[in-house]
C-alpha positions in Angstrom: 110.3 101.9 105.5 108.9 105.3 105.5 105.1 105.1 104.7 105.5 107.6 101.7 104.7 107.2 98.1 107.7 108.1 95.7 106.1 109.2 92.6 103.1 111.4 94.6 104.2 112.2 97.4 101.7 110.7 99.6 102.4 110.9 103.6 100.6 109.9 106.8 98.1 112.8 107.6 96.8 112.8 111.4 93.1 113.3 112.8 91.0 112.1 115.8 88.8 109.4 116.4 85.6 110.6 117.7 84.0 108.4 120.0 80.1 108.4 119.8 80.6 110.4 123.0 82.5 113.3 120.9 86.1 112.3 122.7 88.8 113.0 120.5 92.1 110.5 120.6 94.9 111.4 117.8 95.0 108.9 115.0 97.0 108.5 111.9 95.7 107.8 108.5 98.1 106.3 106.8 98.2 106.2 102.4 97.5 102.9 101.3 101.2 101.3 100.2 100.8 98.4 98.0 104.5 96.3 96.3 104.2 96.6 92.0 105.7 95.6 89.5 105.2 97.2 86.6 106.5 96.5 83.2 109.1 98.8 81.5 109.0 98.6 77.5 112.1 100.4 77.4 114.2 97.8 79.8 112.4 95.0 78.8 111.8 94.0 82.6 109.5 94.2 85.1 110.4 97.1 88.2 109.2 96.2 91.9 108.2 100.1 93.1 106.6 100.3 96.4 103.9 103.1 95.6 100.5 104.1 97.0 97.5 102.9 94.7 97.0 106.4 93.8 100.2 106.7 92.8 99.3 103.2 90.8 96.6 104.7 88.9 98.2 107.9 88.1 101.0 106.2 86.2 98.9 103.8 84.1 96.8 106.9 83.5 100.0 108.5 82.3 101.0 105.5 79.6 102.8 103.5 82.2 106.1 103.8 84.1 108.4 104.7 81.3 106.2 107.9 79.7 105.1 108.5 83.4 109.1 109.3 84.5 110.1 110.5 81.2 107.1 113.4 81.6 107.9 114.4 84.6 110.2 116.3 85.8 113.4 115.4 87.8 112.9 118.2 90.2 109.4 117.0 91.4 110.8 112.9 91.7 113.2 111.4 94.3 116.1 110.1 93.2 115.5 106.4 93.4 113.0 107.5 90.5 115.5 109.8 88.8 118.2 106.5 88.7 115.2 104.6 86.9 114.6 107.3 84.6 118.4 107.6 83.2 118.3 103.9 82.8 114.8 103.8 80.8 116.4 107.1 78.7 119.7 105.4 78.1 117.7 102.3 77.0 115.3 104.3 74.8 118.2 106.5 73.4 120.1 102.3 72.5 116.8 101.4 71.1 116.5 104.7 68.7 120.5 104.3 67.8 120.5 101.0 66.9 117.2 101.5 64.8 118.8 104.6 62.5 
């Protein structure tokens, strides 16, 4: 799996270790990758995402996965994100028919 977060856009940046004796040797620091599942109110069903905790934090801050995807723009997600987002409109759009 690739060590990049889907919503963010997180990847591995590289640096040196520096030894007390200044040596440099090339390092990776890679984004911390944590398995979710977060609760859609428009499925009614949990979704396992594989996301970095920043990218965690920045959808609760958002209202949660369904007003996170639905804000954002399709151009800026990948498309296993975009697929969840036409399933949680399609289910929103059910919700609002079947209430009118």
């Amino acid at each position: 799996m690739a060590r990049r977060c889907p919503m963010t856009g997180k990847v591995a940046q590289t640096g040196h270790h520096v030894s007390h004796a200044n040596n440099k040797t090339k390092r990776r620091f890679l984004p911390n990758m944590q398995v979710a599942s977060l609760m859609s109110d428009a499925l009614g069903a949990t979704v396992r995402l594989r996301l970095t905790t920043h990218g965690l934090r920045t959808i609760e801050h958002n209202g949660g996965i369904d007003a996170f995807l639905t804000g954002t723009s399709d151009a800026k997600l990948p498309t296993e994100a975009v697929r969840l987002k036409r399933r949680i409109e399609k289910a929103q759009a059910k919700r609002s028919a079947a209430a009118a």
